[in-house]
ROMARDO-394355 format. One line per field, with one value per residue (C-alpha): x, y negated, z negated; residue in three letters. Coordinates in Angstrom, 3 decimals, padded with zeros to 6 digits. Layout:
<rs>
xx = X / ...
yy = Y / ...
zz = Z / ...
resn = ala / ...
</rs>
This chain:
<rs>
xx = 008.583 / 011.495 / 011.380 / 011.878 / 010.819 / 012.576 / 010.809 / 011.394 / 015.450 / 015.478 / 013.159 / 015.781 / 018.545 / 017.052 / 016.297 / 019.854 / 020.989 / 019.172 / 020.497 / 024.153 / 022.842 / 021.233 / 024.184 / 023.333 / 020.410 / 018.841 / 020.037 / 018.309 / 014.993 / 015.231 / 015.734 / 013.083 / 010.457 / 011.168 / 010.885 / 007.621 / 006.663 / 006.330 / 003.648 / 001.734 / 000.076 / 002.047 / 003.164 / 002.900 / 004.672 / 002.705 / 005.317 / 005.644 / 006.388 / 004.002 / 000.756 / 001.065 / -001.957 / -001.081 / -003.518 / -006.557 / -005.351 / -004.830 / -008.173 / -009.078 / -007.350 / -008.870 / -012.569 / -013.072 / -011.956 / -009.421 / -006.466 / -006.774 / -006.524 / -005.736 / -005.076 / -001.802 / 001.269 / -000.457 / 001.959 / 004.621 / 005.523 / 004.616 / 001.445 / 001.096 / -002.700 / -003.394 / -006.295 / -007.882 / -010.682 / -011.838 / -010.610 / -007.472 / -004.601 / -000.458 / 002.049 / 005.541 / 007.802 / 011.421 / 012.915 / 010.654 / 007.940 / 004.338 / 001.410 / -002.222 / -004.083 / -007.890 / -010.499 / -013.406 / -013.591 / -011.006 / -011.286 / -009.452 / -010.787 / -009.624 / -006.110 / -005.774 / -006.199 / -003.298 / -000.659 / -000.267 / 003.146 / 006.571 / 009.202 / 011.541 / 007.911 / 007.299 / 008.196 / 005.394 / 001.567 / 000.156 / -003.781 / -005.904 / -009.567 / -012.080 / -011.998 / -012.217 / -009.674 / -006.741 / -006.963 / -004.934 / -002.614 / -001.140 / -000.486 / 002.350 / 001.764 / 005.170 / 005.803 / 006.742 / 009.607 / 010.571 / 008.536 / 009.834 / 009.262 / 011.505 / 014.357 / 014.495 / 015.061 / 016.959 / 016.242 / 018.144 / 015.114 / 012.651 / 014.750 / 014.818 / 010.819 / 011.130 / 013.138 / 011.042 / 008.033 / 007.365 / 006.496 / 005.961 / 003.842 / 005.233 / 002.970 / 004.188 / 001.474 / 003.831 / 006.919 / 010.041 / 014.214 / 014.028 / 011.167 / 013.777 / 016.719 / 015.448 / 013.943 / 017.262 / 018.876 / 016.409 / 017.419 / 021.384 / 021.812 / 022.651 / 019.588 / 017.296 / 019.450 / 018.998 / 015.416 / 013.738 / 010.002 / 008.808 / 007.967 / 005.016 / 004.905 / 001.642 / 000.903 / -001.753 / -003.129 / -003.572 / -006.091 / -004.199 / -001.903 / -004.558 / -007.841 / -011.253 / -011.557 / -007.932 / -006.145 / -006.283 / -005.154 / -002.053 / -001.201 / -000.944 / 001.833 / 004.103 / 003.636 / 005.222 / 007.896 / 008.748 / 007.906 / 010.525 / 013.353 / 016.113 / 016.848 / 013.297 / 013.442 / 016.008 / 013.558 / 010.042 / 008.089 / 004.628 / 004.042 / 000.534 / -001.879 / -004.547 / -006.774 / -006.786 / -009.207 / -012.213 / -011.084 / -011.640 / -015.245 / -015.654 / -014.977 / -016.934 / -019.681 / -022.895 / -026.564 / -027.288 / -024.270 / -025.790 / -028.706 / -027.509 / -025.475 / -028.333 / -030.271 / -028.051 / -027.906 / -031.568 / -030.381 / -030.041 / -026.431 / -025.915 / -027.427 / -024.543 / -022.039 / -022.453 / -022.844 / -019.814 / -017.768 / -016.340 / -015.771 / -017.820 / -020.715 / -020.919 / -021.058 / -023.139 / -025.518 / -029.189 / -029.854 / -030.663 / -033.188 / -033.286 / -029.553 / -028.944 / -025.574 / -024.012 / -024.362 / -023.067 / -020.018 / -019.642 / -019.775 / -016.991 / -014.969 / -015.710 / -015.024 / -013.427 / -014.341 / -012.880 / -014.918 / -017.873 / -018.205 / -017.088 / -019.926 / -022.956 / -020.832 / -021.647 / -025.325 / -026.071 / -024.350 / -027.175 / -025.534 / -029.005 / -027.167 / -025.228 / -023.154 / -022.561 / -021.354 / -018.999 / -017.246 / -017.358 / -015.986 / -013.196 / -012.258 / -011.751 / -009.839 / -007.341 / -007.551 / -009.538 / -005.288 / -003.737 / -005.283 / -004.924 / -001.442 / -000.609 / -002.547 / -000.703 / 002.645 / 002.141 / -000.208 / 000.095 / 003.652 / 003.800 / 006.422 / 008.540 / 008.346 / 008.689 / 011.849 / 013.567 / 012.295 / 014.066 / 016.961 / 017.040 / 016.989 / 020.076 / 021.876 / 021.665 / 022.795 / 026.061 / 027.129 / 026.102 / 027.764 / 029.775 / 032.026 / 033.720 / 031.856 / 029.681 / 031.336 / 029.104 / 025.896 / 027.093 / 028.532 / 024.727 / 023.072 / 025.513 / 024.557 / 020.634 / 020.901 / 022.346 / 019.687 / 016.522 / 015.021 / 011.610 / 012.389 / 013.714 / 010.352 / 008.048 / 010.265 / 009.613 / 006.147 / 005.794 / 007.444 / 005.237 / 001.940 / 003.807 / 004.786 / 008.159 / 008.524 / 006.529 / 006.484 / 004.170 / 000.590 / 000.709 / 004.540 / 003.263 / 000.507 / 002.285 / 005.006 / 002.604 / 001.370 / 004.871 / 005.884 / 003.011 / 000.269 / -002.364 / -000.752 / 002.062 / 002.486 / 004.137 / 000.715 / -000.720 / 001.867 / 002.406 / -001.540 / -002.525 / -004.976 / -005.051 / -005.922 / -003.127 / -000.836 / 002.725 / 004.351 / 002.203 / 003.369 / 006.795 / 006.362 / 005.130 / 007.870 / 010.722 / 008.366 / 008.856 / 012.399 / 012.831 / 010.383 / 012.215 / 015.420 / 014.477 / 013.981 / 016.947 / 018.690 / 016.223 / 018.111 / 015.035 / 015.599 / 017.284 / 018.968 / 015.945 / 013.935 / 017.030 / 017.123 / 013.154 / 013.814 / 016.888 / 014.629 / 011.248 / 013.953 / 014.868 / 011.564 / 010.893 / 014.424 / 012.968 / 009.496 / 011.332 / 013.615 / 011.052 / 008.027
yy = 019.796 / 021.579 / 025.868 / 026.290 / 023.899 / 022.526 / 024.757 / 027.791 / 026.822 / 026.092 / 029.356 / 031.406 / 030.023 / 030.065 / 033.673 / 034.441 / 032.499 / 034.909 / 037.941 / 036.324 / 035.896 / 039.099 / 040.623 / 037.449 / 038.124 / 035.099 / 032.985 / 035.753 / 035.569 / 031.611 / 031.637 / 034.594 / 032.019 / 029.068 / 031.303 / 032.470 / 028.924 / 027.897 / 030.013 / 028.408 / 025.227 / 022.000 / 021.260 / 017.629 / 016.686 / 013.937 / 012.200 / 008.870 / 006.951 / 008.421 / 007.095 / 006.107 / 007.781 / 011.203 / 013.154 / 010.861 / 010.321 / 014.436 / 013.980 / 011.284 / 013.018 / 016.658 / 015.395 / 016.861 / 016.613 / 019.885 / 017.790 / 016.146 / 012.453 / 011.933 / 008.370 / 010.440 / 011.795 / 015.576 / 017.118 / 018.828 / 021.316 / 020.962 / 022.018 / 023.581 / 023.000 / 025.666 / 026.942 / 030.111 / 031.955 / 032.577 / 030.211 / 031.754 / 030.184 / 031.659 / 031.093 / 031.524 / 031.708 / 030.781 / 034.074 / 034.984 / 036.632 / 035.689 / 036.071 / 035.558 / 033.541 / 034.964 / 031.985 / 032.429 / 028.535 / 025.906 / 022.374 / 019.618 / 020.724 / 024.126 / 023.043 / 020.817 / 023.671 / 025.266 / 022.572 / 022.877 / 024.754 / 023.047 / 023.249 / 026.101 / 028.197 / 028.033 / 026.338 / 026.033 / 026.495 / 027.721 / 026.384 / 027.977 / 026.533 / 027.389 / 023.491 / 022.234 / 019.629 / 022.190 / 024.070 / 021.898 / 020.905 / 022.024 / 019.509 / 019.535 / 017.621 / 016.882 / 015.527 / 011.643 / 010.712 / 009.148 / 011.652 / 013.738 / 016.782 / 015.163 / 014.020 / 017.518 / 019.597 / 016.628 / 015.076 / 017.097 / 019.717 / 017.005 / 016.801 / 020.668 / 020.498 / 017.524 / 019.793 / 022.288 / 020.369 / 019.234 / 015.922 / 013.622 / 010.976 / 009.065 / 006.630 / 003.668 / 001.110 / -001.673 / -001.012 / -001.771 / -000.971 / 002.291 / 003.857 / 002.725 / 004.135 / 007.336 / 007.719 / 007.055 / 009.469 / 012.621 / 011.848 / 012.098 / 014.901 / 014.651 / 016.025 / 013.623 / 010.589 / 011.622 / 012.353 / 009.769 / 010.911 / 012.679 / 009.947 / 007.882 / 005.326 / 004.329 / 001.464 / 003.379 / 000.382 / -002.262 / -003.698 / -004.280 / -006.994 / -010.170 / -010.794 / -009.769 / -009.322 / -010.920 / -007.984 / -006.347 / -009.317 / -009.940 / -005.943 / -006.251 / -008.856 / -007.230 / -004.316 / -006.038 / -007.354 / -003.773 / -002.334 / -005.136 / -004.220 / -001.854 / 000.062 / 001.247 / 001.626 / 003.962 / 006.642 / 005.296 / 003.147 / 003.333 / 001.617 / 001.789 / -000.320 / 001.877 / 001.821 / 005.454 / 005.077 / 003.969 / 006.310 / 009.663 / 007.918 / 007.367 / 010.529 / 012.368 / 010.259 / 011.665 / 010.283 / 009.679 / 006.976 / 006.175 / 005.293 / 003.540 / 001.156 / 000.175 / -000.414 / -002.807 / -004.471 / -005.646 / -007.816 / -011.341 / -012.179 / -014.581 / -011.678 / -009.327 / -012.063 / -012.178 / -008.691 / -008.291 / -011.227 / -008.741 / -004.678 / -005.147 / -007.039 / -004.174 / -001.485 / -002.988 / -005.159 / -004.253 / -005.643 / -004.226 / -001.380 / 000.145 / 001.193 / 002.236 / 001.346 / 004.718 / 005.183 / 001.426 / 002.639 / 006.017 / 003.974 / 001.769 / 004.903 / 005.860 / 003.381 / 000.646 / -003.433 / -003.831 / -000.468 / -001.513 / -004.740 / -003.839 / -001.208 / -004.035 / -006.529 / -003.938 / -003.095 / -006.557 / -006.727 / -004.278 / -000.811 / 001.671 / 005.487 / 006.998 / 008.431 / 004.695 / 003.249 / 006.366 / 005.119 / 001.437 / 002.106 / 004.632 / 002.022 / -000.805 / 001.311 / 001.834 / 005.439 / 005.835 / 004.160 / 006.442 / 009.421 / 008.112 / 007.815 / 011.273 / 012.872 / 010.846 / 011.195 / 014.464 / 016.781 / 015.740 / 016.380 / 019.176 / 020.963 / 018.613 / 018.541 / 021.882 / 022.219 / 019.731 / 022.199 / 024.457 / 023.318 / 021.594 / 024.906 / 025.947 / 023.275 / 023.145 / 026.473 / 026.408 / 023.341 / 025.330 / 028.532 / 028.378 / 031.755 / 033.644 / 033.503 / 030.581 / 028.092 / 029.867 / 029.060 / 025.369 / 024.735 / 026.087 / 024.027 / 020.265 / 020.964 / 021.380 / 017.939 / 016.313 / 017.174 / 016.963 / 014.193 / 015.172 / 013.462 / 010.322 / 010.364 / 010.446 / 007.908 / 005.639 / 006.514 / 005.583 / 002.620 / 001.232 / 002.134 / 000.394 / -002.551 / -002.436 / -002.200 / -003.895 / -004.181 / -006.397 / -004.404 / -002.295 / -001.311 / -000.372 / 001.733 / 003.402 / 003.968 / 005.725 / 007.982 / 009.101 / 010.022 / 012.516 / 010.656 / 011.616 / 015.180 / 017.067 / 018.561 / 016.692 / 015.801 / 013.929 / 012.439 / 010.953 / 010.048 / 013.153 / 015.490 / 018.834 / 019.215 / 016.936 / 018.224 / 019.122 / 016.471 / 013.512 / 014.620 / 014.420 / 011.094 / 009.346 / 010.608 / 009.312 / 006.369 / 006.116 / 006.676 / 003.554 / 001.508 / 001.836 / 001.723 / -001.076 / -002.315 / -001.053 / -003.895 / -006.734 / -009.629 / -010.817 / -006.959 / -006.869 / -004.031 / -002.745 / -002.187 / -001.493 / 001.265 / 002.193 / 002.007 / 004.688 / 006.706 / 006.500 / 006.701 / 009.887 / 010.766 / 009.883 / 011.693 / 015.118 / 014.995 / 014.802 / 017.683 / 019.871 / 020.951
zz = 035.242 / 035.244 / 036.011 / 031.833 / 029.784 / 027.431 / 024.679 / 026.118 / 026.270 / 022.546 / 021.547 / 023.815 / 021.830 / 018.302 / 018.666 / 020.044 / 016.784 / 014.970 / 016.334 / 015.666 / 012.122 / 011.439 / 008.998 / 006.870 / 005.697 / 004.035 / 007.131 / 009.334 / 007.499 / 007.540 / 011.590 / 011.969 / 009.722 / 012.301 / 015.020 / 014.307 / 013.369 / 017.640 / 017.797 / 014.793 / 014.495 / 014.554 / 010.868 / 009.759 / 006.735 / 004.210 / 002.576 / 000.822 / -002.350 / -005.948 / -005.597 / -001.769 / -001.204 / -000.016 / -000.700 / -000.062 / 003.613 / 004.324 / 002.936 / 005.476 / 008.223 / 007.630 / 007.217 / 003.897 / 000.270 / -000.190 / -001.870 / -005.700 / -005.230 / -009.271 / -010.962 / -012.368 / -010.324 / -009.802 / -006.622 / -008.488 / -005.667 / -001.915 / -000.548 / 002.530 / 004.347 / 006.893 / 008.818 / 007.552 / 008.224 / 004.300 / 001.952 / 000.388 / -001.375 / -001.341 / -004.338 / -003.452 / -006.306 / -005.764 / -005.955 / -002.177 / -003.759 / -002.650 / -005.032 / -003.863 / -005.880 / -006.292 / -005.221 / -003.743 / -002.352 / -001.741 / -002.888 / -004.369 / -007.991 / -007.080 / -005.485 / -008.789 / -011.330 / -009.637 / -008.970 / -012.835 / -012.214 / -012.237 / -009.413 / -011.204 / -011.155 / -008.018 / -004.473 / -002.822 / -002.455 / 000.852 / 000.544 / 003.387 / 004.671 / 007.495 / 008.108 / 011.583 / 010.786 / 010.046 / 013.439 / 015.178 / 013.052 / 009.706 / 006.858 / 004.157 / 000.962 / -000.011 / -004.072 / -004.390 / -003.327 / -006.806 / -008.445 / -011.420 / -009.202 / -007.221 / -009.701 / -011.043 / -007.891 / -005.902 / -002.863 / -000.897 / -001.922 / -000.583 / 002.839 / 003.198 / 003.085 / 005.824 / 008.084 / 007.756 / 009.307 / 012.827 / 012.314 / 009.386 / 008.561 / 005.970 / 003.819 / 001.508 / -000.317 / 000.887 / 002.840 / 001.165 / 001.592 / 000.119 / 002.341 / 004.954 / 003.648 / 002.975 / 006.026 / 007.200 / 004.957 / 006.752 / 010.082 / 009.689 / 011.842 / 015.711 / 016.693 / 014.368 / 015.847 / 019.340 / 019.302 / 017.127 / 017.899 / 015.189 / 012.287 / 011.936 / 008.864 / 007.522 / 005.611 / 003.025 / 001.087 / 003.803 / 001.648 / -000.987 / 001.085 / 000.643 / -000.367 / 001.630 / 005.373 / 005.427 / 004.180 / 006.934 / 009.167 / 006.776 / 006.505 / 010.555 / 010.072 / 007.443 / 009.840 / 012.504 / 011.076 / 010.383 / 014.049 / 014.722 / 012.587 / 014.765 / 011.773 / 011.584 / 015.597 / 014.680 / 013.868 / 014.822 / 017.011 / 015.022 / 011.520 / 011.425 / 008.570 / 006.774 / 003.805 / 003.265 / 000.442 / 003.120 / 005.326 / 003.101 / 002.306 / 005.872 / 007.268 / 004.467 / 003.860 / 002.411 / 003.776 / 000.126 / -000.155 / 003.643 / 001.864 / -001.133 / 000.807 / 003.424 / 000.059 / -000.982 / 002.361 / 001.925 / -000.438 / 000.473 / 001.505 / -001.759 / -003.741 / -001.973 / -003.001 / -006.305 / -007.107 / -005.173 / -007.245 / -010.016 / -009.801 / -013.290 / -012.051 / -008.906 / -011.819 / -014.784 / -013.600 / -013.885 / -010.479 / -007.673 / -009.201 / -006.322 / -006.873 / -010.230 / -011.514 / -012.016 / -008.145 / -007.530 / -009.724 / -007.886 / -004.224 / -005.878 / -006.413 / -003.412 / -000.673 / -003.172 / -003.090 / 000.267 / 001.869 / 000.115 / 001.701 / 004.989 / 004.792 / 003.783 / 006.807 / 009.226 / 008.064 / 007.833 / 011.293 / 012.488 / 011.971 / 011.219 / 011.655 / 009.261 / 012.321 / 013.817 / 010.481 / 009.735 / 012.854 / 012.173 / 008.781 / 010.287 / 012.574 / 010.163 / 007.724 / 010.382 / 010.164 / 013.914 / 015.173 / 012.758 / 014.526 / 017.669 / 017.090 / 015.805 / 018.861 / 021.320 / 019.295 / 017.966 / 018.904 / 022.969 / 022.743 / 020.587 / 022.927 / 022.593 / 018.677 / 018.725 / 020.731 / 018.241 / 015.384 / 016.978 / 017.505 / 014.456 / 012.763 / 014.998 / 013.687 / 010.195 / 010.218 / 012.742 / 010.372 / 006.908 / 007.835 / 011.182 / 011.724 / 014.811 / 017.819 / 016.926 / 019.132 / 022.231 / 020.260 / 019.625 / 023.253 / 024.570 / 021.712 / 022.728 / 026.696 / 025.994 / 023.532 / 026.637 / 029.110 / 026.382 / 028.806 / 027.100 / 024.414 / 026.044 / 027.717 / 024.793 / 022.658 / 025.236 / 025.434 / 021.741 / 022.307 / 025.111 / 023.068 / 020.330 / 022.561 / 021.291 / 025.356 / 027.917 / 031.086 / 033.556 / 033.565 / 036.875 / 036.489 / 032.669 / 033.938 / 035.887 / 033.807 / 031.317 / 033.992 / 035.445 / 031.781 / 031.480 / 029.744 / 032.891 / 032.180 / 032.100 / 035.870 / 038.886 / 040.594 / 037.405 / 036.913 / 040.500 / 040.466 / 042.579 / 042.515 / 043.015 / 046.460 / 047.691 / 049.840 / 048.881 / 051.429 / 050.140 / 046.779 / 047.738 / 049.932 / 046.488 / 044.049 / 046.810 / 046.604 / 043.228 / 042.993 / 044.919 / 043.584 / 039.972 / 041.180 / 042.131 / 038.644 / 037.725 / 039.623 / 037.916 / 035.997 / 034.119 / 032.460 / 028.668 / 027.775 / 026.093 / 029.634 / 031.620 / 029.483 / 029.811 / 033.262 / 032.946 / 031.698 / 033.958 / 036.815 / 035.466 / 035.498 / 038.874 / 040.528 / 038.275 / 040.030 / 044.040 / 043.001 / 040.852 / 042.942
resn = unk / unk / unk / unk / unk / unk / unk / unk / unk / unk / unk / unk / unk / unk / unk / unk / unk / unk / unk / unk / unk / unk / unk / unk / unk / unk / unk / unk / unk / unk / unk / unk / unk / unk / unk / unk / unk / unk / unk / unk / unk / unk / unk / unk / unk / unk / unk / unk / unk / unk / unk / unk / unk / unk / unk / unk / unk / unk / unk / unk / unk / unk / unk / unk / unk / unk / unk / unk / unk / unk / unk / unk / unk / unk / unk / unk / unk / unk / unk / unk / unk / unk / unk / unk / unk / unk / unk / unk / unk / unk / unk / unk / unk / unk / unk / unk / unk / unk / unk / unk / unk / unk / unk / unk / unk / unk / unk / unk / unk / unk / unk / unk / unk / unk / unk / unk / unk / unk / unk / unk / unk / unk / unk / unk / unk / unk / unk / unk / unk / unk / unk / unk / unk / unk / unk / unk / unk / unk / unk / unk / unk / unk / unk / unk / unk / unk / unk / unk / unk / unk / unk / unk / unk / unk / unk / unk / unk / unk / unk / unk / unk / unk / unk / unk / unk / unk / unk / unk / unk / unk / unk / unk / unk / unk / unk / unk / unk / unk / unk / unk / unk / unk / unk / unk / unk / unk / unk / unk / unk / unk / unk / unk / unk / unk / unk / unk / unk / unk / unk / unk / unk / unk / unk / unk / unk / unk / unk / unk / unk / unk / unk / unk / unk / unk / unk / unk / unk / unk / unk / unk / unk / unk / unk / unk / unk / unk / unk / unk / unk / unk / unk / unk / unk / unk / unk / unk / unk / unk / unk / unk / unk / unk / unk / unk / unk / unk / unk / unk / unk / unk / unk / unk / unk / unk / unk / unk / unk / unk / unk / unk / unk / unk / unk / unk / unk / unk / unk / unk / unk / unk / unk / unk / unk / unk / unk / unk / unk / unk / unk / unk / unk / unk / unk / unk / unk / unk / unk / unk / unk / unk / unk / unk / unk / unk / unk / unk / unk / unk / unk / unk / unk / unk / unk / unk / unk / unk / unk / unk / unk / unk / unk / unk / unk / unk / unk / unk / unk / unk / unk / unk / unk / unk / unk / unk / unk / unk / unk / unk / unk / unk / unk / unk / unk / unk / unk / unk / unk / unk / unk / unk / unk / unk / unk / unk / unk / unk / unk / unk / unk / unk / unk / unk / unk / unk / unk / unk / unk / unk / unk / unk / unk / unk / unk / unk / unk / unk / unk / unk / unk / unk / unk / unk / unk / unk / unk / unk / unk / unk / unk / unk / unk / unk / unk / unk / unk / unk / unk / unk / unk / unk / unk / unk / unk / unk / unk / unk / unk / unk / unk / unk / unk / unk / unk / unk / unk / unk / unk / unk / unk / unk / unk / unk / unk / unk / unk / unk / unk / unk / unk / unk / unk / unk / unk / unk / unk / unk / unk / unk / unk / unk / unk / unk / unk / unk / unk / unk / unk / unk / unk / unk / unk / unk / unk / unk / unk / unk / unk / unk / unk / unk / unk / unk / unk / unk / unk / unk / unk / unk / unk / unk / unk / unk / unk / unk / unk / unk / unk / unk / unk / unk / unk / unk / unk / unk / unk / unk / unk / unk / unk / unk / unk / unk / unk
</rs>
C-alpha cells in the first residue's frame, strides 16, 4: 500500500549489508546468494521427524514421483527441488565446489542412486525437473530431524538449512513435544518471533490415528488440540491432517490403477469387505480374476488400506472419471487443504516471506560478526521490524482461516478483504473496482477507520480480537493515508 513495499526496504538493506561485507568474503558471497534468491522461486523447506513422510508428500505436492519414498532412512544430505528446463542434477561439495552430475532424466530411482553420499561428502543436492509443479515454488528435502545425518553434522546444521528457506512445511506422523520444541528452537531470533508466518505443520499419517473412515475424524481432533496450544501459536496458525501416502497416488494416478479399482468396485459390497478384512487377503486371494493379485498388491502399495477403500467408497458412491476420483481422493487425503493452505500462506504472500528472508539474512550476520560501522545497518534493520505491518496482516490472516480468530460473519468478511485477500491494492481491498472514483475510495476507508475503531472499544472483545482489531485498524488508517 505503502510507496515501497516492504520488500523493496529489506532488498535495499540486504544489498547495502553486502557492500558493508564485501572485504569478508565468505559473508559477502552468503549475502550475494540470498540476494539473488528474491528473484527466484519461493523456497519451501520439507522438514519433519525420519519416516514422517517427506518425500512422498513433495511427491504429492509436485504431481509426480521425483523423490525416493524408501522403507529405510535414505535423505542423508538436503535436496534442493527446482524448476529446470532439461532435467539436470547439482552436487555441491562442502568445500563450494559444484559438480554436475550427468543424467539424462530425473526421477526418484535416479535421485536415490545419488543420495548415496554422506554429509562430510557433500552438502547438498540441487535436483532440477521440467515439472509443472516446481515453477512456482521450490522444495527443500531436508534429512530427519533425529536422523544420523542429522546427529553427525548437528542440528544447528539442520537450522542453517531452515534459514535458508522461505517457508517450511514441517511434517510429523503424530505430533509430539519435540516437533514443538524444535520448532521452537528455529524461530529464536527477533525476526522469527516477530513474524510467525512462515511454518505450516502437517499431520502426514492422519490415517494412522484410528481405524477406517474414522481416522480421519480423530486426526482432526488431535489437530486441534494442537492449533489450540499458545506455544504452537507461537510460530503457526495451520496444523493441517494428511495421508500423504493417498495423496502421491492421487495426484499421479495411472488409468490402469483407474481401471483396476472400478473393477473391484463391481464387486458386491460384502465381497469388498472381506477382501478388504486383512492386507493379506487384498494381496493373495484368488478372487476377483478380473484383478490379479500382483496388481491388488501394487494398488496396496500404492494408495494403502485406507486409500484403497476410500477409492471403491467413492466408485460405489457413483464416481465414473478417472479425473473426478483423482479429486475425490485428493480431497479426502487432506492434501487438496494442505495446498490450499500453502497458496494462501505462502505463495499469495510471497513478498512478505521474502522480506523476512531478507532480513533474516541481515541478522544472522550483524549478530555473527558485528564490527565498526554496523550499528547504522542494525538501527535501519530495528526501525523496518517495527513498521513490518505486512506481517501482522498475514499472521492474522492465517489465523482467521485457521479460526484461531473469529469474528461475527460480515465483520469477518470484511476483515479478510481489507487485509488483501480480494488483492493487494487499496481498491480491492476496500471492495472497489477499478473504475471507482478516487473520493468514493477515500469516503469508504474513513468509513472503515471508524467502523473498526469502533470495535476497538467493544467489551465482549478478549485480548485476542482486540488485538486483530489493532491490526485491521492499522490496515484501515494505511488505506486513507496511501492512495
Amino acid at each position: 500500500m505503502s510507496a515501497e513495499s516492504l520488500l523493496e526496504r529489506a532488498r535495499a538493506l540486504l544489498a547495502r549489508t553486502t557492500t558493508f561485507y564485501r572485504d569478508v568474503p565468505r559473508t559477502a558471497t552468503w549475502l550475494r546468494e540470498r540476494l539473488e534468491r528474491l528473484d527466484q522461486p519461493l523456497r519451501i523447506a520439507v522438514s519433519g521427524q525420519v519416516k514422517a513422510g517427506k518425500s512422498t508428500l513433495i511427491n504429492a505436492l509436485v504431481g509426480t514421483e521425483l523423490a525416493p519414498a524408501d522403507a529405510a532412512e535414505r535423505t542423508q544430505v538436503p535436496t534442493l527441488y527446482r524448476y529446470g528446463p532439461e532435467p539436470k542434477v547439482l552436487v555441491h561439495t562442502p568445500h563450494g565446489t559444484v559438480q554436475n552430475a550427468p543424467v539424462s532424466t530425473v526421477d526418484a530411482a535416479t535421485v536415490r542412486d545419488l543420495q548415496h553420499w554422506r554429509p562430510d561428502e557433500v552438502a547438498r543436492l540441487v535436483v532440477e525437473s521440467p515439472t509443472p509443479g516446481l515453477q512456482a515454488i521450490s522444495l527443500i528435502e531436508t534429512p530427519g530431524v533425529a536422523s544420523a545425518a542429522v546427529r553427525e553434522t548437528g542440528r544447528s546444521a539442520l537450522a542453517q538449512v531452515l534459514s535458508e528457506a522461505d517457508a517450511v512445511l514441517y511434517l510429523t506422523r503424530h505430533p509430539h513435544q519435540t516437533d514443538v520444541q524444535f520448532l521452537q528452537s528455529i524461530h529464536e531470533l527477533q525476526i522469527a518471533r516477530r513474524a510467525p508466518i512462515n511454518t505450516i505443520i502437517a499431520f502426514s499419517r492422519a490415517d494412522e490415528a484410528g481405524s477406517g473412515a474414522e481416522a480421519l475424524g480423530t486426526a482432526e481432533r488431535i489437530a486441534d488440540r494442537y492449533r489450540a496450544d499458545p506455544t504452537v501459536r507461537s510460530f503457526t496458525q495451520h496444523v493441517i491432517p494428511v495421508v500423504g501416502l493417498l495423496g502421491q497416488a492421487a495426484a499421479t494416478m495411472t488409468d490402469e490403477e483407474f481401471t483396476a479399482l472400478a473393477r473391484l468396485a463391481t464387486l458386491s459390497e460384502a465381497d469388498q469387505e472381506a477382501l478388504l478384512l486383512s492386507t493379506d487377503r487384498f494381496t493373495r486371494s484368488t478372487a476377483p480374476e478380473s484383478v490379479p493379485a500382483g496388481t491388488r498388491a501394487a494398488l496396496l502399495g500404492r494408495f494403502g488400506s485406507f486409500g484403497v477403500e476410500r477409492a471403491l467408497a467413492a466408485l460405489r458412491g457413483g464416481v465414473r472419471e478417472p479425473g473426478r476420483l483423482r479429486t475425490e481422493l485428493l480431497e479426502q487425503s487432506g492434501l487438496t487443504a494442505l495446498q490450499e493452505a500453502v497458496h494462501r500462506q505462502f505463495v499469495e504472500r510471497q513478498e512478505a516471506l521474502r522480506a523476512r528472508s531478507a532480513l533474516l539474512g541481515v541478522d544472522m550476520v550483524l549478530r555473527a560478526n558485528p564490527r565498526p560501522g554496523s550499528k547504522q545497518l542494525r538501527g535501519e534493520f530495528e526501525r523496518l521490524m517495527a513498521n513490518a505491518h505486512d506481517w501482522d496482516e498475514l499472521r492474522l490472516l492465517s489465523a482467521l482461516d485457521s479460526g484461531q480468530v473469529r469474528f461475527p460473519r460480515p465483520l469477518q468478511a470484511e476483515a479478510k478483504r481489507l487485509l488483501g485477500t480480494a488483492g493487494p491494492d487499496r481498491r480491492s481491498r476496500l471492495g472497489r473496482d477499478a473504475h471507482s472514483s478516487d473520493q468514493d475510495v477515500a469516503d469508504d476507508a474513513l468509513a472503515a477507520v471508524h467502523r473498526w475503531r469502533d470495535q476497538l472499544v467493544n467489551p465482549l472483545h478478549d485480548r485476542a480480537h482486540r488485538d486483530a482489531v489493532r491490526t485491521v485498524l492499522r490496515t484501515c488508517e494505511q488505506l486513507l493515508v496511501n492512495p
